[in-house]
N, C-alpha and C positions, 0 to 999 in steps of 0.2 A: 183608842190607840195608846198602847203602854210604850214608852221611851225612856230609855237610860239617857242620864248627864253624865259624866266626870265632873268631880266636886271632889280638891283634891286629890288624892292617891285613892280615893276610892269612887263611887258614884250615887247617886241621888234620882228616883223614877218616879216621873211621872204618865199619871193614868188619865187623857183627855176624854172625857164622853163621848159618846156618839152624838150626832146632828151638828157637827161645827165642821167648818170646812180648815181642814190642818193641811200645811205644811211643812214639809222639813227641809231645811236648806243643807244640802247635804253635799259636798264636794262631787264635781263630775268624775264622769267616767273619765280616765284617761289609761293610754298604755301604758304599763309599767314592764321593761324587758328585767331590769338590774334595780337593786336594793342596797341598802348603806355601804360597806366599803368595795366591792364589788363595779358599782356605780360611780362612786369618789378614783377608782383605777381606772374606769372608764373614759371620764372625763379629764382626768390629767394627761392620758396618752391623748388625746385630742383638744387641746386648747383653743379655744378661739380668739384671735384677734393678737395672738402672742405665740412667740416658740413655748416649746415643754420648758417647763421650770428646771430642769437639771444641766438645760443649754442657757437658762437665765444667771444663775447664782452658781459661783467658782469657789476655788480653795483661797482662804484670809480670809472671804466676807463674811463680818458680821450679820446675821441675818434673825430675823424677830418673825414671829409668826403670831396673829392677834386674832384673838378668837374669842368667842361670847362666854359672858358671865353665867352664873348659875340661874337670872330669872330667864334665861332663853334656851330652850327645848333644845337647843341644837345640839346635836350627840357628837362633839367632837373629837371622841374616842375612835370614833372610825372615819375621819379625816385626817388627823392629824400626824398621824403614823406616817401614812402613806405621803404624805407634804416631805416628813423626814427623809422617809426612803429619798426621796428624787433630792431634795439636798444631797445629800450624801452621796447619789449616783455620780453628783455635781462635782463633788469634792469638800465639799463642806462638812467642817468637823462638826463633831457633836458640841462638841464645849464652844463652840461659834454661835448655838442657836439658842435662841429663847422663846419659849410660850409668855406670850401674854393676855394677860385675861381680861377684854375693855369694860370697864366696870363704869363710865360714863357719870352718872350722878348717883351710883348703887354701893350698896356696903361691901366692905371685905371679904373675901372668902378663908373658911378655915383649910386647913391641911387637905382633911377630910374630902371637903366639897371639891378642891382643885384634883382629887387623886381619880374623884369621879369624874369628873369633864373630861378628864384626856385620858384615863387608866393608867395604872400602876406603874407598867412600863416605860411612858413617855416621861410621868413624873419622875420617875427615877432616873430617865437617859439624859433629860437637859432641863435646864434650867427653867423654873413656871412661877410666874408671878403676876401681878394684879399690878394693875395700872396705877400711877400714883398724882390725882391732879395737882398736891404741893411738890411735883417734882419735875415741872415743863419747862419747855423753851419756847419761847415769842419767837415766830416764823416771819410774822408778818402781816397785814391784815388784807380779810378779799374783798372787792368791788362796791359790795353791800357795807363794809365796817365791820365783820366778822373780823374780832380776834385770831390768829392760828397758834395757840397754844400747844403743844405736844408734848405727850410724856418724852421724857430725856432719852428715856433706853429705846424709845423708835425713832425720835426724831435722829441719834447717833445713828442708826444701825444704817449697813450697806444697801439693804434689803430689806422690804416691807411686804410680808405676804400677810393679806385680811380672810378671813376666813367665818361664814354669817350661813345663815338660813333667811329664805326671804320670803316674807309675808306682807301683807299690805299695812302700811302707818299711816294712822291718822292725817298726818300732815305733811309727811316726809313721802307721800306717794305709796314708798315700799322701802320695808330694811333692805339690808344688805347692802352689797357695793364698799365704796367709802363712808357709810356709816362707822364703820371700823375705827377707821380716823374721828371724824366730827360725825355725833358725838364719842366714840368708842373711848378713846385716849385723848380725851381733852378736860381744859381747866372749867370748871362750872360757869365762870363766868363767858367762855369763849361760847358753850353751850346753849348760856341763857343766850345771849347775841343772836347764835341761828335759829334759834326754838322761838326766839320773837317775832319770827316771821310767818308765824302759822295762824295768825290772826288774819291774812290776806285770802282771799277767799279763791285763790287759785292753788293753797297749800291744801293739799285733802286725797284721802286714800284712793288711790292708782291713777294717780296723777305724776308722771315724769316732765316733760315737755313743757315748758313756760310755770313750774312750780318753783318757787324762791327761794323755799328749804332745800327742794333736794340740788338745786343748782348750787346753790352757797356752798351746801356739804362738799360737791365735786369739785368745787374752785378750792376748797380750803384745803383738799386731796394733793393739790398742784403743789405746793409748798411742801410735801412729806411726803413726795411719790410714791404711788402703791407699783412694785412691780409684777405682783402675780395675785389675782384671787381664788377662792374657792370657794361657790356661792352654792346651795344647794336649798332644795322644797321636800318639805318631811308630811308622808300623810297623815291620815287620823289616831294611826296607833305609832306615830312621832318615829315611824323610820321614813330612812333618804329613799325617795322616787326619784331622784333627777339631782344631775348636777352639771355645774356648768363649772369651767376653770379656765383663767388665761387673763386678760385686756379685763382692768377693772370696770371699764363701761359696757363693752361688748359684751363680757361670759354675764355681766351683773344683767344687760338689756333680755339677754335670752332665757334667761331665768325666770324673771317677771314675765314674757309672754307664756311662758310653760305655766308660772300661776294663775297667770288668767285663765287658760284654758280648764284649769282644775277647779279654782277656789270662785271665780268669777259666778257668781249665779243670779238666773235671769228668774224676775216673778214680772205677774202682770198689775198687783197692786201689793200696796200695803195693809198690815193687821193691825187688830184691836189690838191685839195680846201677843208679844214677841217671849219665847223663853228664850234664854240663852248663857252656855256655859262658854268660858275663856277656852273649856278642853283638857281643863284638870291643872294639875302641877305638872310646871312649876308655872304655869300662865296664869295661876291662879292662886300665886303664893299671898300676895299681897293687891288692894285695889289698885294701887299706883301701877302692875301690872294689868290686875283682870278691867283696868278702865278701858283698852283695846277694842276690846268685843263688845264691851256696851257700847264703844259707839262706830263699831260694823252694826250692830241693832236697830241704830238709831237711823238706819237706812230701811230698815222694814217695817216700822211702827208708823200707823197714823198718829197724827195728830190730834192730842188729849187722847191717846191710849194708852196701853200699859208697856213695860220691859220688865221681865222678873229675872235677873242678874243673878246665876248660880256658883258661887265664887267660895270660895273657902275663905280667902283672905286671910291665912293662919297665923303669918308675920304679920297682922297687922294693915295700916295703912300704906308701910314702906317706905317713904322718904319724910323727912322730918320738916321741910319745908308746906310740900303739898298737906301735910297731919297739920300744921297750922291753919291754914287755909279753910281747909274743910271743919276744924273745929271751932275756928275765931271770928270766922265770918257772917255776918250778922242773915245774910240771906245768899240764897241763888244768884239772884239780878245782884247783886252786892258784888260777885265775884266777877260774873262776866264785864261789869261796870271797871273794876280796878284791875283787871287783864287788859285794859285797853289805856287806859289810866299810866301803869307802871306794870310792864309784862317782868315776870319773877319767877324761873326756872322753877316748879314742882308746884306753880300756882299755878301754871299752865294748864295742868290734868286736872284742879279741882275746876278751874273755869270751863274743861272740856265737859265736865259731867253738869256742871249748871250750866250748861248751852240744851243739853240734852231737857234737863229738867223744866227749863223754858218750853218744852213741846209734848213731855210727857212724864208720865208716872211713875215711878223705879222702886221696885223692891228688889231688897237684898236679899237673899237665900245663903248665910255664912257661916263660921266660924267664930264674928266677932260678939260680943255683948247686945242686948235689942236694945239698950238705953244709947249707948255709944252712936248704933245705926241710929236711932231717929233725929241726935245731936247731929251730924253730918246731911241732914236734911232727905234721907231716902228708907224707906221701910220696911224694918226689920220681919223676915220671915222663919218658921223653925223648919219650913221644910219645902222644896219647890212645886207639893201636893197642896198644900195650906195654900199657899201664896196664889194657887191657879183657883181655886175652889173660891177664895175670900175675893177674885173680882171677875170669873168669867160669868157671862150671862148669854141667853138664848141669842143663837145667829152668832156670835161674834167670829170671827175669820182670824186661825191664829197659827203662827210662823214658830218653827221649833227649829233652835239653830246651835247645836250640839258641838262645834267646832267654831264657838263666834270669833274665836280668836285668829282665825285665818280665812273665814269665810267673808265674802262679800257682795254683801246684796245690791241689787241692781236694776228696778224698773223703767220696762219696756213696754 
C-alpha cells in the first residue's frame, strides 16, 4: 500500500509491503452541503443559543474580533469578512473594530503573515494586531486560582467576538470556544496557571464534562464576556465543513459533536507501528506544534511499539521554554518527574512527549539536524520510507494516520 503524508507545504510517501495488516485512520464520512465562506453565512443567519450578531453589537461599540495565530490552520480570510459585514449591518463603524490575533505563548507576526490570515481587504479595512501579554489587565482570579489576565484592547472593548477551529487538545478536551480568551490573549503566567491542570487525569482529548482545563478556561471567560462566536471544523484539504455561530458554549458544544462524528475514529486494537503526520503546515511548523498528533498517536500504538512522527518542524522547536526542556534535560523520566515537581508553561509539551516515550519509540521524520534530533532524546530519520524499513518486521499490525493532527483514535 503506497500513502502520501503532508510534511510541510509538500509530502512525503510511503510504500507498506504486502502481508501486514494496515490501517489508515482516516476521517469519516460525513455530509458536507456548504464549504468556507458560504458555510461561515450559513451559520451566522442561524445562531444558536444567541440572536444574529447585528441584533447583538450597535453604533459606539467598540468591538474586537479574536482569532487564531499563524500556527493554526484556521483560514480566517473567509470568516472574518463576513463577522464585519453583520457589525456593520449593526451599525458599527469600521474604525470601532479590531482584529486580534491570540498569539497565547507564540511569536509575532509579520505584516506579511497577518495580511495572509485575514486577506488584504480586512487588513486594510480595520485595524489587526497581535495580542500583547506585557499589555493586560487583572480581571480577577477563578475558583481554581487561575489568574484572568487580558490583553488591555479586549479586556476594554464593548464586545468580544472569538473566532477558532476546533479540533481535539490534548488536555483542554477540544480548542475552540473560550480558548480565544484563556489561553488566546492571556499573560503566560495566567497560562501557566490553567495548563497546570492537565496533569489531572481527567484533562485529556475529548473530554468536556468534569475536565479542569476546559472548565477553568470557561470560568475565566466570565470575567471577559465572549458575546458571540464563530467556531468552525476544516477537513483534510483545511477547508470549512461546518460551522457553528452564536452562545460561546452552545455553537462551541455543537461543533465538537460535528467533530466527533468526523474525526472521532473507532479501531478494535492497537499497532506495533503507528505513522503519522500533524497534516502539513502550518501544524507542522514547529514540534511545539506537530506534538498534537503524536499524542493522538499515542492512542494507537501498543505498548513498547513504535510512532514514526512526520513533521517538518522547519521553525524549529518553537518556544523557547519547551527548546530548554527538551534540550537540558537530563532524561525522559527526568521530565515527567519535574512536571509534577514544578509545572512550567512550554515544559509542559516536552513532558507530554516523555510521557509518550515512557510507552514507546519515536522517530522523527523532519526538517531538523539528526544530531539535534537524538539530543532531544527521539530518532532521527531522513525519510518516513527509512524510518518504516529500519523497524517493521513480519506480522506486525500498522495504523497510518495522515491527519494526526485532528484525528482521534479510539478503541472499542
Amino acid at each position: 500500500m503506497k500513502i502520501n503524508l503532508a510534511f510541510g507545504k509538500a509530502f512525503q510517501t510511503v510504500n507498506i509491503p504486502d502481508g501486514h495488516d494496515i490501517k489508515v485512520l482516516k476521517p469519516n464520512d460525513v455530509e458536507v452541503e456548504l464549504t468556507n465562506s458560504e458555510e461561515v453565512i450559513r451559520a451566522l443567519e442561524k445562531p444558536i443559543g444567541s440572536g444574529k450578531l447585528r441584533d447583538i453589537a450597535g453604533a459606539g461599540e467598540k468591538v474586537v474580533i479574536i482569532t487564531s495565530d499563524i500556527t493554526r490552520p484556521l483560514p480566517s480570510k473567509y470568516i472574518v469578512p463576513y463577522i464585519i459585514d453583520e457589525l456593520r449591518a449593526g451599525g458599527v463603524k469600521v474604525e470601532d473594530i479590531t482584529v486580534v490575533f491570540a498569539l497565547g505563548s507564540h511569536r509575532a507576526h509579520t505584516e506579511e503573515e497577518m495580511r495572509r490570515l485575514v486577506g488584504d481587504d480586512v487588513y486594510e479595512q480595520v485595524r489587526c494586531i497581535d495580542s500583547d501579554p506585557n499589555d493586560c489587565m487583572h480581571l480577577g482570579k477563578t475558583s481554581a486560582g487561575t489568574p484572568v489576565d487580558v490583553f488591555s484592547v479586549v479586556a476594554d472593548a464593548d464586545r468580544r467576538i472569538c473566532v477558532g477551529n476546533v479540533e481535539y487538545h490534548y488536555f483542554a478536551g477540544y480548542s475552540g470556544g473560550a480558548k480565544a480568551i484563556m489561553p488566546g490573549v492571556s499573560t503566560r503566567s495566567a497560562i501557566q496557571a490553567n495548563h497546570s491542570k492537565m496533569v489531572q487525569p481527567e484533562a485529556c482529548a475529548g473530554a468536556i464534562e468534569g475536565n479542569p482545563v476546559r472548565e477553568d478556561i470557561e470560568e475565566a471567560a466570565r470575567f471577559a464576556p465572549i458575546d458571540f462566536i464563530v467556531n468552525v471544523v476544516l477537513d483534510e484539504k483545511k477547508q470549512i465543513v461546518y460551522a457553528a455561530a452564536g452562545h460561546y458554549i452552545d455553537a462551541h458544544r455543537d461543533v465538537c459533536a460535528y467533530l466527533d462524528r468526523m474525526y472521532k475514529v473507532y479501531m478494535t486494537e492497537r499497532a506495533d507501528i503507528v505513522v503519522v503526520s500533524p497534516g502539513g503546515h502550518p501544524k507542522d511548523i514547529n514540534l511545539y506544534q506537530a506534538q498534537k498528533a503524536l499524542d493522538n498517536a499515542k492512542h494507537a500504538v501498543k505498548d513498547g511499539g513504535t510512532i514514526i512522527l512526520v513533521a517538518s518542524c522547519k521553525e524549529g522547536l518553537g518556544e523557547h521554554t519547551f527548546e530548554r526542556w527538551m534540550t537540558q534535560s537530563e532524561s525522559p523520566q527526568f521530565m515527567v518527574e519535574e512536571i509534577a515537581r514544578s509545572f512550567e508553561l512550554g515544559g509542559h509539551k516536552a513532558a507530554a512527549i516523555a510521557m509518550v516515550l515512557q510507552r514507546s519509540r519515536i522517530m522523527l521524520v523532519s526538517d531538523l539536524d539528526e544530531a539535534f534530533v537524538e539530543g532531544i532524546f527521539l530518532e532521527p530519520q531522513k525519510d518516513v520510507q527509512s524510518a518504516l524499513d529500519a523497524v517493521i518486521r513480519d506480522g506486525d499490525k500498522i495504523i497510518v494516520m495522515p491527519f494526526g493532527g485532528s484525528t482521534l483514535p479510539k478503541v472499542v
